[in-house]
Structure formats: structure tokens, C-alpha cells
N, C-alpha and C positions, 0 to 999 in steps of 0.2 A: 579487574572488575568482573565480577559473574554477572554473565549476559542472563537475558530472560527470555530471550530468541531462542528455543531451540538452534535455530540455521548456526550459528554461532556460541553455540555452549559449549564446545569442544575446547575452548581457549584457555587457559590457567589462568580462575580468579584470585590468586597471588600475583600476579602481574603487577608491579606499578607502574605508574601513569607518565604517560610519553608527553612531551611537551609538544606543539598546535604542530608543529612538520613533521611528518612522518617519514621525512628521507633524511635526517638525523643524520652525521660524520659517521657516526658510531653504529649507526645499523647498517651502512653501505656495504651489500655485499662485495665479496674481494675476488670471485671467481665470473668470468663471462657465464658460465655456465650453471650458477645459482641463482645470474640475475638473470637470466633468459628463464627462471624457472619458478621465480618470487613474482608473488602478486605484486601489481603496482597502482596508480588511480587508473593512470591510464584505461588498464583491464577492467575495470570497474565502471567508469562510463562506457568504455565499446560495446559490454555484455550488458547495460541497461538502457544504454540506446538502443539493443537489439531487442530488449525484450519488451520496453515501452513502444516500438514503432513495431512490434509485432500486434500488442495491443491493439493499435491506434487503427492499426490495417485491416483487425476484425472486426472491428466498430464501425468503420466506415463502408464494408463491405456487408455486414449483417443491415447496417442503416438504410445501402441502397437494395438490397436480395431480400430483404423479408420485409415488406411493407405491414403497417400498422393502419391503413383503411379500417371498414368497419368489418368486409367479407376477410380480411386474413389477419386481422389481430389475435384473435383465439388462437389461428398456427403457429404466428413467431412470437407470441409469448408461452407458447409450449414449447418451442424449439429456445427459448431465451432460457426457461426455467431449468429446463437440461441441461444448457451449456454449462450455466451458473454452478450447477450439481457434479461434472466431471469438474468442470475447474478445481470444487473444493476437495472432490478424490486426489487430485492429482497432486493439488498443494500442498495435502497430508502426507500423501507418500512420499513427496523432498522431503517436507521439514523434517522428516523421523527417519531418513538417509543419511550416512554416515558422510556419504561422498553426494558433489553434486551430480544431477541429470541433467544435461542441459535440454535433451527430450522432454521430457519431464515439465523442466520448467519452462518452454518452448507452447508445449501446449499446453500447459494452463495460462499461459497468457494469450494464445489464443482462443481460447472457450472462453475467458473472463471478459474478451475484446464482444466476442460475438452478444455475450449478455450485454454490455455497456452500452452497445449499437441499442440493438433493442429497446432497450429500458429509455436510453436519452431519445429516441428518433419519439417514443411515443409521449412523453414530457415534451418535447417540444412542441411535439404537431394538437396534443391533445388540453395542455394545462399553461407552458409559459413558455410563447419561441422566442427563441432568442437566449435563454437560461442554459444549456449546453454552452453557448461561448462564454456567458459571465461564468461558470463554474470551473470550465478549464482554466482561465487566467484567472481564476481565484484557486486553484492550486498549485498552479505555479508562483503567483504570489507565497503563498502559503510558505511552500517550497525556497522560494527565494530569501524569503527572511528567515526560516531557520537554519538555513544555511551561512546565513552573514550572522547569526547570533550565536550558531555554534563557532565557527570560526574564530570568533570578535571573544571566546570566551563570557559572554555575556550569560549563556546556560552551560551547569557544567554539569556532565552526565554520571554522577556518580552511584553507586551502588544502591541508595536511599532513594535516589531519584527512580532508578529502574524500579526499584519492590514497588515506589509508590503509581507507578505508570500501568504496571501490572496490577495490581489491586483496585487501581479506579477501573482500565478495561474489562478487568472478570466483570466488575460492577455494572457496568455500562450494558454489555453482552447478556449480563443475567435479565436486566432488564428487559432489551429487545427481545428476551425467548417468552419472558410475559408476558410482554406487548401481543409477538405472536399467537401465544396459549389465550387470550382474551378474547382476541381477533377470531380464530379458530372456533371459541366456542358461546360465539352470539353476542358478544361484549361490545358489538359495532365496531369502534376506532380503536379496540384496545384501550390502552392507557391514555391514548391519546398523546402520543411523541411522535405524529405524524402530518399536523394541524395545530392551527392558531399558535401561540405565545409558547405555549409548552414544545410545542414540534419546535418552533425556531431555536428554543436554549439548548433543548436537546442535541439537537442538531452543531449547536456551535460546540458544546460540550465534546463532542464526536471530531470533529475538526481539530478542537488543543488537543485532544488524545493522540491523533494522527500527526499533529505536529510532533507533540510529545518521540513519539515512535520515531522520527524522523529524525531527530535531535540521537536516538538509540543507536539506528543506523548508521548514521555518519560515525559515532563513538567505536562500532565493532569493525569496521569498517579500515579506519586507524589503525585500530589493534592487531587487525589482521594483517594490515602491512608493516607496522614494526614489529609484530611477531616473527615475520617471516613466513607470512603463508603460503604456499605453493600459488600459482598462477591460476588454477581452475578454482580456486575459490572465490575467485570474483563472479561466481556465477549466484553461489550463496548471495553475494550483496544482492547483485543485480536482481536476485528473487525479492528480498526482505523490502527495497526500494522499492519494487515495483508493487509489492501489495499494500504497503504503507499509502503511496502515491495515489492507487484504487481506494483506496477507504477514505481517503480524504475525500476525493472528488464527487465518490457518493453523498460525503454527507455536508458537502457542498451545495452539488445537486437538488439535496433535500431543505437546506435552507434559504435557499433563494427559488427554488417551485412553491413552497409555501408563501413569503415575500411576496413573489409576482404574482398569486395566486388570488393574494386576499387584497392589490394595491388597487 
């Protein structure tokens, strides 16, 4: 299957499809020294437990070091706006990397955490507390069940599913740069995907997209291990996971701020 992740395009979409284990009779490497050298899941959670609790560590570290009172909100939402902005330099530079960086990917998971701090600590304090913890465990919710449904065979991720996962996000994306360009030039709320009724679908819309993604990830993921992919490509995953897992949580975030907002 042709990925639609750069992180994993490298893989031959002639490939056919492995069935739900990926440690198969038939792919067991036969040398100690292939398998000490092949990706495995294992590698795959350790390098995104490393990179999501790197996250986790900015966020809660920006949350308590950069207060959102009334005298220093202007600071750490200028210091949040930057992070946010090396974050997406840095993630450009992996994605279009042949090989992983775990530097690289290192720190933009730290810049991405330092925004996340930010952004949630003044959602909290300023529009719905309590909404940080419903949206983290409504990602991992999220999370949990696309995980028991890719598994379960329940979604199966194949080539049409990707064109169409990519085609609704260009969509989505093209939107919010509207949204933006409205906002920017005197339009008040934009389009208005960020309030009332229309902010809430949008919003959910953003979430199945992020599922969607996640259901991608788990697929390349597979592929990479019955391919036989080297072991440092588990960092690849662990990037692709980790910014999938971010985009949900924002647009989490943004439909339950709106919810608590207007209840």
C-alpha cells in the first residue's frame, strides 16, 4: 500500500498485505544479529513513550513557568506562538529526511509540549477548567478504540481509504487557512469553525480525521515491521503517532471549550 505519510513512503506500494501479526513464522528473522537490528513494536512504544512524555514534560513545565495572569499573558502567548512555529520547522525537516533524527524529533516534541502548556493552562484558567482533563481522556479514548478496531479488523486501511483520508485533510486544512485569512482581515470569527454548532461539527470532523490518521499509523507501522525495517525506524513511527495524537487532542480541546463554554 502507498502510504500518504511522507515518514513512510519509502516502503514498496506493491507490497501485499500481511495478515493482523506481524511476527508471522515466515518473517522471523534467522540471524541474532538481524534481529537485534529489525524494528519491532516493542521499539515503537519505547520511542513514543519517549516522545509523548517528552511532550507531556513541556506542557506541564510551560503550564507552571509561563503564567497566563493578565500582566504576563501577552509573554507566554508570544513565547507559545514561537514554540508552536520551531515545532512546525522542525517537523518539516524529519518529514522530508530520508533517515530519522531523533534530535530533531526530540525537539519538536518539546516545542509542540511548550505550546500545548500554554494554550491548555489559558483554556483552562480563562474559558472551561476542568476541559484539559475531559480532552486528554477523550484522546485517549479516541486512541483506544482505534486501536481495538484496527486490530479487530473492523477498519481496514487500504489504499482508497488513504487517497480518501488525504483528500478530506487537504480539505479541512484548506479551510482553517480561510478561516485564518477572514480572521486576519476584519471578518470577526472567520468562518466561524470556532463557536456555536458549526465550531462543534467542525471540530468533531477534525477528531474522525485524526482517528482516521491513526488507523494510517498503526497500518505503516505493521508494514514496517514485516518489511523488515531497520530498528531506528521506530522513531519514524513514534514521530507520525505523536503528531497524529496532538492533532486530535487539540481538536478535542476545541470541542469540548466550546461545549463548556456555551453550557
Amino acid at each position: 500500500m502507498k502510504s500518504s505519510n511522507p515518514v513512510f513512503s519509502r516502503w514498496d506500494a506493491t507490497r501485499s498485505e500481511y495478515s493482523a501479526n506481524p511476527y508471522a513464522p515466515e518473517r522471523t528473522t534467522q540471524t541474532t544479529q538481524t534481529t537485534q537490528t529489525t524494528m519491532t513494536l516493542d521499539d515503537v512504544v519505547v520511542r513514543t513513550a519517549t516522545t509523548l512524555g517528552t511532550v507531556a514534560l513541556a506542557a506541564v513545565l510551560s503550564w507552571l513557568l509561563l503564567p497566563v495572569d493578565e500582566a504576563s499573558i501577552g509573554r507566554s502567548y508570544g513565547i507559545a506562538v514561537f514554540a508552536a512555529l520551531i515545532a512546525f520547522v522542525l517537523s518539516m525537516a524529519q518529514a522530508f529526511k530520508r533517515t530519522p533524527s531523533p534530535a530533531l524529533i526530540l525537539g519538536y516534541s518539546a516545542f509542540e509540549g511548550v505550546f500545548l502548556g500554554v494554550l491548555s493552562s489559558a483554556t483552562s484558567t480563562y474559558i472551561a477548567p476542568g476541559v484539559v482533563v475531559q480532552a486528554v481522556l477523550g484522546t485517549f479514548a479516541v486512541s483506544a478504540g482505534m486501536l481495538i478496531a484496527y486490530r479487530r479488523r473492523w477498519i481496514r486501511v487500504t489504499q482508497r481509504f488513504a487517497g480518501t483520508v488525504a483528500a478530506s485533510a487537504t480539505g479541512f486544512l484548506l479551510l482553517l487557512v480561510a478561516d485564518s485569512l477572514f480572521s486576519a482581515f476584519g471578518a470577526g470569527h472567520g468562518l466561524g469553525f470556532h463557536s456555536g454548532g458549526l465550531g462543534i461539527a467542525f471540530g468533531v470532523i477534525g477528531i474522525l480525521l485524526g482517528a482516521c490518521f491513526l488507523a494510517l499509523n498503526f497500518k505503516q507501522v505493521e508494514d514496517a515491521i514485516a518489511f523488515g525495517a531497520p530498528r531506528e525506524e521506530a522513531w519514524f513511527a513514534a514521530f507520525g503517532l505523536t503528531m497524529t495524537l496532538v492533532w486530535i487532542y487539540l481538536e478535542a480541546l476545541q470541542v469540548l471549550t466550546i461545549i463548556n463554554g456555551e453550557s
